[in-house]
N, C-alpha and C positions, 0 to 999 in steps of 0.2 A: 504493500500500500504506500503510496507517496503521501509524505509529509510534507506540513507548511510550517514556518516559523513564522507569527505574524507582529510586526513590530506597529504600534498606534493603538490607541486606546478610545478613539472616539465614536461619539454615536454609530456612525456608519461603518464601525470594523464589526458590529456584532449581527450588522446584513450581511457580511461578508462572509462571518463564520459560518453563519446559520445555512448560506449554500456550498460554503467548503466541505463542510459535513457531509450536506446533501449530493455534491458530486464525488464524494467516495477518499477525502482526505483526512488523515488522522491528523489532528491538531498536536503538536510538537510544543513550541513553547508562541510565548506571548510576551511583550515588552514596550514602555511607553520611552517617549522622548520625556517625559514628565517622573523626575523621583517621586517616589511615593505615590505613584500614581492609585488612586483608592476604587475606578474603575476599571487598571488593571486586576485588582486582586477578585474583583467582582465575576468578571467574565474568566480567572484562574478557576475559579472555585465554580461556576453556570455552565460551564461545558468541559472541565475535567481536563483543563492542557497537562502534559507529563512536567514541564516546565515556563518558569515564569521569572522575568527578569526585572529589577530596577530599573537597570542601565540599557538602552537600547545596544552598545558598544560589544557589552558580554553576550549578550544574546545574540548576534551577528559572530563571534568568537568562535562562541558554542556551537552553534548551529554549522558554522563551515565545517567543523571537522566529520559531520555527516554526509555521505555520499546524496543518499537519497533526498535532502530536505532541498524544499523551494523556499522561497520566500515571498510575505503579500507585505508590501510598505505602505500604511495609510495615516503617514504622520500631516505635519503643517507644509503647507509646500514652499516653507522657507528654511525645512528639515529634508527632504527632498531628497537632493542632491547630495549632500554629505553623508548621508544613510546608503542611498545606491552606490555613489563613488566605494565604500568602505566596501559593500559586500561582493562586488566585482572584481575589487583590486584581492582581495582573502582569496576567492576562488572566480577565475576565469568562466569556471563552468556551470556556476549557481545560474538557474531561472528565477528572477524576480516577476513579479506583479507588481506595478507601478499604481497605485489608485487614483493622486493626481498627476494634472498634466505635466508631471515632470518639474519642469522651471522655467521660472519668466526669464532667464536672462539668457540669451540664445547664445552668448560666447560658452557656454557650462555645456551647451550638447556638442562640443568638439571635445572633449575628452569622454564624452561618453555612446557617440555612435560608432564606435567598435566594437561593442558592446551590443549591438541592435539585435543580433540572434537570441541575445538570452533573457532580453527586454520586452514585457507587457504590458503596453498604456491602458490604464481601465478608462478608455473614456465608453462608460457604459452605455447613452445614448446608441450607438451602432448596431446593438446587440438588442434593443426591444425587436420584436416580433412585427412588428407595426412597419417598423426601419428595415428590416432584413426584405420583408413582403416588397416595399418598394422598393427598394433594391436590384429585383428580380423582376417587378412588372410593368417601373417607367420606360417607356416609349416616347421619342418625339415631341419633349418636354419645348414649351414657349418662352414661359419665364417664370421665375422665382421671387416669391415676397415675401420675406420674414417680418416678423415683430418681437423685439426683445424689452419687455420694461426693466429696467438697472435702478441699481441703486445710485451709482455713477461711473464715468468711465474706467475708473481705475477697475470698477467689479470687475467689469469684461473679461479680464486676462482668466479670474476663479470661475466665473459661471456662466455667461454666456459664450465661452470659448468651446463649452460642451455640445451648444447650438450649430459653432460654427464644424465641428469634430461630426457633425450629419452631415451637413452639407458638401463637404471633404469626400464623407464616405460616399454618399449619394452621386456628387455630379464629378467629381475627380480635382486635380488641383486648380485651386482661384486663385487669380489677380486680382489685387485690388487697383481699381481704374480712378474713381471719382471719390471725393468725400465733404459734406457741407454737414455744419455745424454750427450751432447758439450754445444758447447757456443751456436749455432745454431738451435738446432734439441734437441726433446724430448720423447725417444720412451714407450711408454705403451701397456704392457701387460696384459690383465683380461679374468677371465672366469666368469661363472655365476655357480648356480648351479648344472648345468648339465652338464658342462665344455665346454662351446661353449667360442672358443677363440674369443677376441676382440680388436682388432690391433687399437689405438690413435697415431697418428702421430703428435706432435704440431711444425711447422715449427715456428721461429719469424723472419724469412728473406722472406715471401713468401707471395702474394698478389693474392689471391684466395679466392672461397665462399667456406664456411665450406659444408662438405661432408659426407654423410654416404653410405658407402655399402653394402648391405647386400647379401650376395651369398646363394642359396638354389639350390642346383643340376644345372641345365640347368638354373635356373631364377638368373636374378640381381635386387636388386631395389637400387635406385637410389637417396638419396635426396641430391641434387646441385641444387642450395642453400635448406636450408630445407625448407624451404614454395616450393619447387618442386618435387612432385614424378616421375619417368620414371622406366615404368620398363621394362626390356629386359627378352624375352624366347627363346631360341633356337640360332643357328648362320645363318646367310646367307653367301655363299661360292660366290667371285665374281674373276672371273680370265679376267685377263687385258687381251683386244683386242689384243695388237700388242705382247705382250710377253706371252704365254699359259702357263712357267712356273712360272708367280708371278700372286699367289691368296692371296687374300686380305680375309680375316673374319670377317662379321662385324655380331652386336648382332642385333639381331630380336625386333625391338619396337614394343609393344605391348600395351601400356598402358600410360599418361600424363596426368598428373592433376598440375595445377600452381595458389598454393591458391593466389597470389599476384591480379590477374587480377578478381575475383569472387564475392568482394562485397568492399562497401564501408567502412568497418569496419581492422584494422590490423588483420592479420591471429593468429585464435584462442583465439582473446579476446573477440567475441560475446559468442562464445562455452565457455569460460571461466566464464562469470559472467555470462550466465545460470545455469553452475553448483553450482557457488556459492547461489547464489537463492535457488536452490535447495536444497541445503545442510543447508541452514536457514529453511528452510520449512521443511525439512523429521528428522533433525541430525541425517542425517544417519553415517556411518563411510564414511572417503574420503582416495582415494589412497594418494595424494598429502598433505597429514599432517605432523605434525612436526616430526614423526618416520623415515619417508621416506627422509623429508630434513636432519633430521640429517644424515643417512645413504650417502646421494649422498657429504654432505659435509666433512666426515668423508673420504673417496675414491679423493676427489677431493682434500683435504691437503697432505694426503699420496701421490698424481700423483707431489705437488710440492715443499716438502720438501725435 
């Protein structure tokens, strides 16, 4: 059975656990960036690690001198980078699970895309069922129109870089071409290869779920929120009873799928550390490597510089 050592203690390391389990990994040990961390001993003792460490440093020590152990890192991502650096340079051969995007500072992914075979970005978006589905059955897409509301641009880099980590995955690598801006409002312009435009709106005055649209002739699909796909084909013509001249157009639903309600696990993090598994078992090459996070993080500094 492969083991994980997983180093972070926060809320979302114990979604992480709860499918590590679930895709067939014996939990090894556990360690925060945080002494005394009071939620590591919590989750030592909630799911029975064999080991549990203070120092994330020991726990990286320890853990190298085993063959079989991975590792899942889901510290601060200003811990990041000196976390992976250490468990790469210990052993060349360790597979990590990266949870976040790596690092803002893109001089730091030249020491570590040598490394890119043994590296797992969890940008989990890619991996909902919603995402995979289009994936497989856009065709002869028009254009693209996000909406992200931020708290402010600096968020971008932590959370709507996740937005931008679909769209990556979806239409392939973006240019950023134009970009217009107030104190309010954030407008971005990108194409892809093939020059399919792609409209980002970041409001940071607006309290709404982030949104993708994607237009293909007569179809829309729909992701509000993104664990929600809807998609519309055609219009229905509906003219009001008492006045013959006011017709209304509404889109034709055709299709809903809402990963929220479908299992007990968060969307896209059982599909997420299957493929991880996977990717310890075959090393095969992965979309989601350090080439790719660099690219989305590369696009995503330039959207807020």
């Amino acid at each position: 059975m492969l083991k994980l050592s997983i180093i972070g203690t926060s809320k979302i390391v114990e979604e992480h656990i709860k499918v590590a389990v679930e895709a067939g990994f014996e939990l090894f040990s556990i360690s925060s960036t945080r002494k005394n961390s009071k939620n590591c001993k919590k989750l030592t003792q909630k799911y029975n690690f064999k080991h549990s460490f203070n120092d994330w440093r020991i726990a990286v020590s320890h853990s190298s001198k085993y063959k079989d152990i991975s590792f899942l890192i889901a510290p601060r991502i200003q811990d990041t980078y000196k976390i992976l650096k250490m468990i790469l340079n210990k052993n060349k051969k360790k597979f990590v699970f990266v949870e976040k995007p790596i690092t803002t500072k893109i001089n730091q992914f030249k020491d570590l895309i040598v490394y890119k075979k043994n590296v797992f970005v969890g940008y989990n978006r890619i991996f909902y069922n919603n995402i995979v589905f289009l994936k497989k059955n856009l065709k002869k897409i028009n254009s693209v129109v996000v909406k992200c509301p931020e708290i402010n641009r600096k968020n971008i880099l932590h959370n709507s870089v996740h937005v931008i980590s679909i769209l990556f995955y979806l239409f392939g690598d973006l240019k950023l071409l134009n970009k217009k801006k107030n104190k309010n409002i954030l407008f971005i312009y990108l194409e892809n290869k093939k020059k399919l435009p792609i409209y980002i709106f970041f409001n940071f005055k607006a309290y709404e779920n982030f949104s993708i649209n994607i237009y293909s002739h007569r179809k829309k699909f729909l992701l509000k929120p993104l664990e929600k796909l809807t998609i519309y084909d055609g219009i229905n013509k509906k003219v009001h009873s008492l006045n013959k001249n006011l017709v209304e157009y509404i889109p034709k639903l055709k299709y809903q799928n809402d990963e929220h309600f479908k299992n007990y696990f968060k969307p896209g993090f059982l599909n997420q550390m299957k493929a991880f598994k996977e990717f310890i078992k075959t090393k095969k090459n992965i979309y989601n490597d350090l080439v790719v996070s660099k690219k989305i993080m590369l696009v995503t500094k330039k959207i807020i510089s």
